[in-house]
C-alpha positions as CSV (number, residue, x, y, z in Angstrom):
1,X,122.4,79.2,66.3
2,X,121.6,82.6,65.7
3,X,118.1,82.9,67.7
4,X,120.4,81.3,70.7
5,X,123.1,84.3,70.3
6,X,119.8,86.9,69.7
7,X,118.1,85.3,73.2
8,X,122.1,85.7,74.7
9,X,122.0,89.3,73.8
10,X,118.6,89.8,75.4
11,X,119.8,87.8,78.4
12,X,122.6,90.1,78.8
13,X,120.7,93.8,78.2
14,X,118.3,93.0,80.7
15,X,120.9,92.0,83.0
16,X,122.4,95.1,82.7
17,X,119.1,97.2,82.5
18,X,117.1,95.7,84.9
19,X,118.2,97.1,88.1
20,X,118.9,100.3,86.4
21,X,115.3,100.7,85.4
22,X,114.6,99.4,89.5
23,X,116.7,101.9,90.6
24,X,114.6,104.9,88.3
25,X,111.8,103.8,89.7
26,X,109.9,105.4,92.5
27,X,110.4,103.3,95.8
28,X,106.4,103.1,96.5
29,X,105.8,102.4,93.0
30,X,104.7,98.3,93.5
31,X,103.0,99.6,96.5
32,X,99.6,99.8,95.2
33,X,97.6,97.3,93.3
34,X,96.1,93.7,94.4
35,X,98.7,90.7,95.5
36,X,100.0,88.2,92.7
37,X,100.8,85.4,95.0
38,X,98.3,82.7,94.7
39,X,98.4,81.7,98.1
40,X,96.8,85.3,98.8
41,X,94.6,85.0,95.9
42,X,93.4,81.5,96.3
43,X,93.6,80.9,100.2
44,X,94.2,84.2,101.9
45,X,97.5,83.2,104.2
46,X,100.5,85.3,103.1
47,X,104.2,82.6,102.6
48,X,107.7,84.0,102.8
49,X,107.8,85.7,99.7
50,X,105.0,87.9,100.1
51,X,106.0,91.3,99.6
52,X,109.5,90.9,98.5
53,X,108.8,93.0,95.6
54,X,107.7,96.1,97.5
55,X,110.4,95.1,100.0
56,X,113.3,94.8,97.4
57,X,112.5,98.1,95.6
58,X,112.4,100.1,98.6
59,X,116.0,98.3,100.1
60,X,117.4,99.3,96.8
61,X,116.4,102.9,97.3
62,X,117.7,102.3,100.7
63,X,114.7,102.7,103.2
64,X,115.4,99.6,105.3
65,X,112.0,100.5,107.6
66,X,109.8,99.8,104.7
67,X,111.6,97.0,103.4
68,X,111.5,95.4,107.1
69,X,107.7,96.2,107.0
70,X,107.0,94.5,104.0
71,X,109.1,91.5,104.2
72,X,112.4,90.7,106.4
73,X,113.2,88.1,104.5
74,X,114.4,91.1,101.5
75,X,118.1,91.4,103.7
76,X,118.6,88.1,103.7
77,X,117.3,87.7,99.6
78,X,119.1,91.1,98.8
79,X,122.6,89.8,99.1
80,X,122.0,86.5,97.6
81,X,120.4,88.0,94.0
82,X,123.2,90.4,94.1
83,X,125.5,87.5,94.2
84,X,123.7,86.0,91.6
85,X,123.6,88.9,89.1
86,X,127.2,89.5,89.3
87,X,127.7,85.9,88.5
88,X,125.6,85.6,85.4
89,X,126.6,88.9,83.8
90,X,130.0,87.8,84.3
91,X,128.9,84.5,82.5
92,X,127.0,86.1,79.6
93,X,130.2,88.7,79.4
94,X,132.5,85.9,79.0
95,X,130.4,84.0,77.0
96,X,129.7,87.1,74.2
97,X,132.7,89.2,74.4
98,X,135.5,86.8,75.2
99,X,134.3,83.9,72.6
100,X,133.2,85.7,69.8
């Protein structure tokens, strides 16, 4: 019970950290470097998600030219994770704050 409220604790720092630390970033800092994505690695055809990373961090510093370069797909993906993130750190809120 107490590693599950320990991993609940992480859950909810990196929650609130995460896009903080995104936002400190540089925008061109994923820029450089080779791709992840094993369908570049393995076959050499880029899918939808490739370069959402780059895309995402520089939507979040607001340059929507270089998002749209990288991937469109980030204004369509940027809306849903923000969704998303305000609906699990309200979860993990409620769940460690409210039900101590």
């Amino acid at each position: 019970m107490r590693i599950r409220k320990i991993l609940e604790w992480a859950w909810l720092i990196i929650l609130v950290f995460g896009p903080i630390v995104a936002l400190l970033l540089p925008k061109d800092y994923f820029n450089e470097g080779e791709a992840l994505c094993p369908s570049m690695r393995f076959f050499n055809i880029e899918c939808y998600g490739c370069g959402m990373t780059r895309a995402m961090q520089h939507l979040s510093h607001l340059d929507f030219e270089s998002a749209a370069y990288y991937n469109p797909l980030s204004f369509i993906v940027a809306p849903i994770l923000a969704f998303l993130w305000v609906k699990w750190l309200r979860f993990m809120l409620k769940l460690l704050i409210l039900k101590k």
